[in-house]
Every structure is written in C-alpha cells, then in structure tokens.
C-alpha positions in Angstrom: 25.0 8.7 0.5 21.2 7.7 1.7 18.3 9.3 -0.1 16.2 11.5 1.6 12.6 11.1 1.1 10.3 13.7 2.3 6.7 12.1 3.6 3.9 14.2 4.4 0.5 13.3 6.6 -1.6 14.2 9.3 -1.9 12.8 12.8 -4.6 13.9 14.1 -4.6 14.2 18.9 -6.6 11.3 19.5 -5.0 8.4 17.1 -6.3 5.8 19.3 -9.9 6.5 19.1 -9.1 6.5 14.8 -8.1 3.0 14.7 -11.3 1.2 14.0 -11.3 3.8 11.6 -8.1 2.8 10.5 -9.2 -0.5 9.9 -12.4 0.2 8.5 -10.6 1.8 5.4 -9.5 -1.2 3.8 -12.8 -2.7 3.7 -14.8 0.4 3.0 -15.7 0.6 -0.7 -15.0 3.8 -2.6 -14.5 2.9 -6.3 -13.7 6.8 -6.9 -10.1 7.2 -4.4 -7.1 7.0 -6.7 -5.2 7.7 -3.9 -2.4 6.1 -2.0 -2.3 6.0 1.6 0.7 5.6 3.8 0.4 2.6 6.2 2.8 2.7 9.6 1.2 -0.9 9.7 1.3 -2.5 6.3 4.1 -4.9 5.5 3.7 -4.7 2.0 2.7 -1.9 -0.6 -1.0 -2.9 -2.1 -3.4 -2.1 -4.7 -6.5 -3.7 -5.9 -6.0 -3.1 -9.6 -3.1 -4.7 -11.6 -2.8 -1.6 -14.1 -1.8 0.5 -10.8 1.8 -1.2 -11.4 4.5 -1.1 -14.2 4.6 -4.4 -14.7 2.6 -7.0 -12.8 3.1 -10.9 -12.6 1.2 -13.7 -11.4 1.3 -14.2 -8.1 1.1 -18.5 -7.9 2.0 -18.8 -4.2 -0.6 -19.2 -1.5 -0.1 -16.8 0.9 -3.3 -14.4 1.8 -3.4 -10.5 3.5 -4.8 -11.0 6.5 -7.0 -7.5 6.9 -8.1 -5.3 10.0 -11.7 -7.0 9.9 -9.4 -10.3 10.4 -10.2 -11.0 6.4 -8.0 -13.2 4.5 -7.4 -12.0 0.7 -6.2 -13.3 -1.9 -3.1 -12.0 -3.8 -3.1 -11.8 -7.5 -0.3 -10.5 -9.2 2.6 -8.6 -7.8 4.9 -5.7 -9.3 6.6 -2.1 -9.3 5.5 1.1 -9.1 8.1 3.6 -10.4 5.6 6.8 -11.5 3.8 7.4 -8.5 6.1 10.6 -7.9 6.4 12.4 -11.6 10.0 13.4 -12.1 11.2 11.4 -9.1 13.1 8.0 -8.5 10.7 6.9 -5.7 10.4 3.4 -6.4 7.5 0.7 -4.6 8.9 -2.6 -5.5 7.3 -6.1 -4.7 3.6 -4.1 -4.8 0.8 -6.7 -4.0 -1.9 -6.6 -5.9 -5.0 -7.5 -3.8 -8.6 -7.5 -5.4 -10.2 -7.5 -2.1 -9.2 -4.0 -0.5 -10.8 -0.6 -1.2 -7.4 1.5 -0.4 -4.2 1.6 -2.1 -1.3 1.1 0.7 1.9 2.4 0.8 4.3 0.3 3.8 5.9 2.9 5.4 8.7 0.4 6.3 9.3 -1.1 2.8 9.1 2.3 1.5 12.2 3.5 3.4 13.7 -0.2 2.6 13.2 0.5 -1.7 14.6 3.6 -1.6 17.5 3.7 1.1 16.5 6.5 3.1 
C-alpha cells in the first residue's frame, strides 16, 4: 500500500504573471526564512546550509544547479532530511546542499518518488 502524503500551498489566478517572481526567489537574499518551499520545478530537494540535513557528505563531482537567473552553483555536500515533519516518516533523500540560493527547495517530484505516494 502507497503512502499518502498530504501537501498544502497556494496558487494564486494569475501564476504566469508570478514566474519572474518565481525565479527571483532563489536569488533573493533573506538570511531570516527557515522555511522550505515546494518546487513543481526543482529536480532536486536544496538547501544552502549543510546542518539543514541529517547527515551531509561531500559532494566531489562537478555538476552545478543551473538557477532561474541562468546561474550556475556549485554543490557542496549532499544528504537526508528525515525531521522536517515532527512525528512523521516524510523522508527528503539525496538533499543538495547549494551555498548559492537564498530558498530551501523541496522537488515536488522527488518528494512523491522518496516516499511512494
């Protein structure tokens, strides 16, 4: 039997006229948001601070995040995140650390992939 997980946002009428904005979000600095946001477009969960995950490793391959602004990052470490939900199995596995982007992103696709639902 298949998990169910419950995911909760906002779209607001006009979504097209909201994508610079969008985009603008990873490269906006706010060094207060401890939040994570989910991603329809992401391909990979990310963070910009290793402590964000369980257990992070070096990342030593060369392969960059290419951001809305067309940016290419760097990735330092990869990881888990298994607390994110207290009291829940929600897992975010192969979490990419990226020091480079302002928001923590959660890949709606490899969210439904880590936790079969």
């Amino acid at each position: 039997m298949a998990k169910r997980c419950w995911v909760f946002f906002n779209l607001k009428k006009k979504q097209s006229t909201n994508l610079v904005e969008a985009f603008t979000a990873c490269s906006t600095p706010n060094s207060n948001d401890f939040a994570w946001y989910l991603n329809f477009g992401a391909t990979s969960h990310m963070t910009n601070d290793p402590k964000d995950v369980d257990v992070h490793v070096v990342y030593s391959s060369n392969e960059k995040v290419m951001v809305g602004n067309g940016q290419y990052l760097f990735i330092s470490h990869t990881g888990s995140v298994s607390t994110l939900v207290p009291n829940n199995s929600l897992l975010l596995s192969n979490v990419l650390v990226v020091s480079g982007i302002t928001k923590k992103l959660i890949s709606i696709s490899q969210l439904i992939n880590d936790n079969n639902c």
